[in-house]
C-alpha positions in Angstrom: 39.3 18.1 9.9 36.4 16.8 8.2 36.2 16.2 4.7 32.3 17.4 4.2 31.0 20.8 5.2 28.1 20.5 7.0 24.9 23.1 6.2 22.5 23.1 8.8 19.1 25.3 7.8 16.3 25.1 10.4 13.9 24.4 7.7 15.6 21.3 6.6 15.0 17.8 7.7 18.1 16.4 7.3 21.9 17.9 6.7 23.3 18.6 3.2 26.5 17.1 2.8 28.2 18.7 0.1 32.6 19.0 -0.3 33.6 21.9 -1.9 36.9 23.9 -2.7 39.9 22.7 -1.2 37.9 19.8 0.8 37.8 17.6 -2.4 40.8 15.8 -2.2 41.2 14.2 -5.8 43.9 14.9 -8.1 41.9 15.4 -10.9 38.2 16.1 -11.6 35.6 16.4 -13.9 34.1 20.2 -14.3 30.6 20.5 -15.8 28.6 23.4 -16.1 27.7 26.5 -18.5 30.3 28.9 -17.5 33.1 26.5 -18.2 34.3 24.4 -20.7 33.6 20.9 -19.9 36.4 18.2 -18.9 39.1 17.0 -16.9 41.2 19.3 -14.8 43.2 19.4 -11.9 41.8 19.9 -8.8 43.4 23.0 -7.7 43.5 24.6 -11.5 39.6 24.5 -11.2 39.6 25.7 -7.6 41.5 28.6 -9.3 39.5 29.0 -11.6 36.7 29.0 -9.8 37.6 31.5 -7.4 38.9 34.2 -10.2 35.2 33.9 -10.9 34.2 34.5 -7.1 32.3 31.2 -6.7 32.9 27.6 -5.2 33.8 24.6 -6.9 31.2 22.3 -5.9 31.5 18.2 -5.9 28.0 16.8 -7.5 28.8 13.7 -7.9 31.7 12.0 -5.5 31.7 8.5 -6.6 32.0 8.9 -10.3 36.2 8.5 -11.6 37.1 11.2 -11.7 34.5 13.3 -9.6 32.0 15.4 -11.2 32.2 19.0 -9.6 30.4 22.2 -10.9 31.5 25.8 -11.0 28.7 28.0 -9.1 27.4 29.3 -6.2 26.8 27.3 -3.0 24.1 29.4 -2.0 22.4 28.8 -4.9 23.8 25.1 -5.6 22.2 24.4 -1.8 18.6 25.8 -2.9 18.6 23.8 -6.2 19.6 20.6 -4.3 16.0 21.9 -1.8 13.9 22.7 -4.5 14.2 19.3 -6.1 13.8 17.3 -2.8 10.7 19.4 -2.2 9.7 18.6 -6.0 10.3 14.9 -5.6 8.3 14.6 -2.1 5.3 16.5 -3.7 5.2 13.9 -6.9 5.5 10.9 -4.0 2.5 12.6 -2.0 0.3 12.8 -5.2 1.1 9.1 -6.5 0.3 7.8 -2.7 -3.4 7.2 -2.1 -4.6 8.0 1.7 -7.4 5.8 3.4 -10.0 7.8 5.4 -11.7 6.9 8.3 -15.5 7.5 9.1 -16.8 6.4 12.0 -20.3 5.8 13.0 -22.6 4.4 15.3 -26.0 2.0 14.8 -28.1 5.0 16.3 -27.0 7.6 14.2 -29.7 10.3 13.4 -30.3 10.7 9.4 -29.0 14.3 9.1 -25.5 12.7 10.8 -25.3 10.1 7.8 -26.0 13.0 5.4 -23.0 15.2 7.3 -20.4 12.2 7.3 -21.6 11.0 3.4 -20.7 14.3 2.3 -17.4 14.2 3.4 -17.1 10.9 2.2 -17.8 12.3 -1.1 -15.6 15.1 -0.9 -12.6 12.3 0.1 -13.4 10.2 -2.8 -13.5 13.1 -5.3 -9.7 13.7 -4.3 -8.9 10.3 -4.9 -8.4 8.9 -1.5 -10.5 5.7 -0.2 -12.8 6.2 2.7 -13.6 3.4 5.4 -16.5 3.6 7.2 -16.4 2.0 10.5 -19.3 1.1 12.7 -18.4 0.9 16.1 -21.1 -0.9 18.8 -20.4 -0.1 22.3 -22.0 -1.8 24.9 -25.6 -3.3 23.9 -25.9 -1.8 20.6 -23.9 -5.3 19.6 -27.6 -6.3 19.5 -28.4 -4.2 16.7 -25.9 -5.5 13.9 -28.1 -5.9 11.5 -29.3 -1.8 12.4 -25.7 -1.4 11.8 -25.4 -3.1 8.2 -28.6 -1.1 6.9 -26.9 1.9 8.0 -23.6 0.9 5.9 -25.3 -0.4 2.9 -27.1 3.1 2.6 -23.7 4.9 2.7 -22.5 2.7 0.2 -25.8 3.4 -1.9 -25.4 7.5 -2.1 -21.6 7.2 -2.4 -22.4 4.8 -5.6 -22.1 7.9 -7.8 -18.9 8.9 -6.6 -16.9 5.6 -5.4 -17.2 1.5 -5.4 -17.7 -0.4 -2.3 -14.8 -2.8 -2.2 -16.3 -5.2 0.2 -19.9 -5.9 2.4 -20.0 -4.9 5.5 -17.9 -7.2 7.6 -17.0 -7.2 11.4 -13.4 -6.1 12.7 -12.8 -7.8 16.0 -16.1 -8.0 18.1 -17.2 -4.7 18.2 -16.0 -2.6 14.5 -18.0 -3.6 11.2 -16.6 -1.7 8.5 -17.0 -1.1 4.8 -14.3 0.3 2.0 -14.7 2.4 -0.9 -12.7 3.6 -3.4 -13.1 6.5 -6.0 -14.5 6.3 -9.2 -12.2 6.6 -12.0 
């Protein structure tokens, strides 16, 4: 038999591994929560308990001595334990700071540069970098210094709205590219 009871929701990226009831296998454990008075009982007195109440006894925290178990609802113990992770992820998402790729070519027509710098704008308003990539195929390797012109006036309408971390500078043979970052 297996110790942990295994909840498997399709909406979940990983399992929830939670003991409860009579799969906590400690003498004696720690009961926390509002319903309850808090301390030290025996296992089975606060399964006992928790079942004259018509809910689980629920191990939070397994490696503290003794255990820490709570008296409440799996269902509802299971979407506080998802909320959180789902809290936690989106505070991770808005600390990390994405880099955004343009890419153009030497022979770009004018109202193209306008097109990509105004997404560029819109990327550095919500706080990500951009990188703007010029990419020669063939002959256009010939044209670098076309190429440069055509990066140094991105970075001269996105001045307003980000900093140009470095000159344009080549990538390989073939890629020049320039970074910005927003303005703070």
């Amino acid at each position: 038999m297996n110790k942990f009871q295994i909840i498997k929701k399709s909406d979940q990226k990983s399992d929830i591994r939670v003991r409860i009831n009579n799969q906590i296998s400690c003498p004696d454990v720690r009961v926390v929560g509002d319903i309850i008075t808090t301390g030290i009982y025996n296992t089975s007195q606060a399964i006992n308990i928790a079942k004259s109440m018509d809910l689980d006894l629920i191990e939070i925290s397994p490696k503290a001595v003794p255990p820490v178990c709570k008296i409440m609802a799996l269902d509802k113990y299971l979407y506080e334990q998802k909320k959180a992770k789902k809290d936690q992820e989106k505070k991770n998402k808005i600390n990390t700071i994405e880099v955004k790729e343009l890419r153009f070519s030497p022979n770009i027509d004018q109202h193209d540069i306008e097109f990509k710098t105004n997404h560029a704008i819109k990327f550095l308003k919500e706080g990500n970098k951009v990188k703007a990539v010029m990419i020669f195929s063939g002959r256009e390797i010939f044209f670098k210094e076309k190429g440069q012109l055509v990066l140094l006036e991105l970075a001269e309408k996105l001045a307003e709205f980000g900093v140009a971390e470095n000159v344009p500078k080549f990538e390989g043979e073939k890629r020049m590219f320039m970074e910005f970052k927003p303005k703070k």
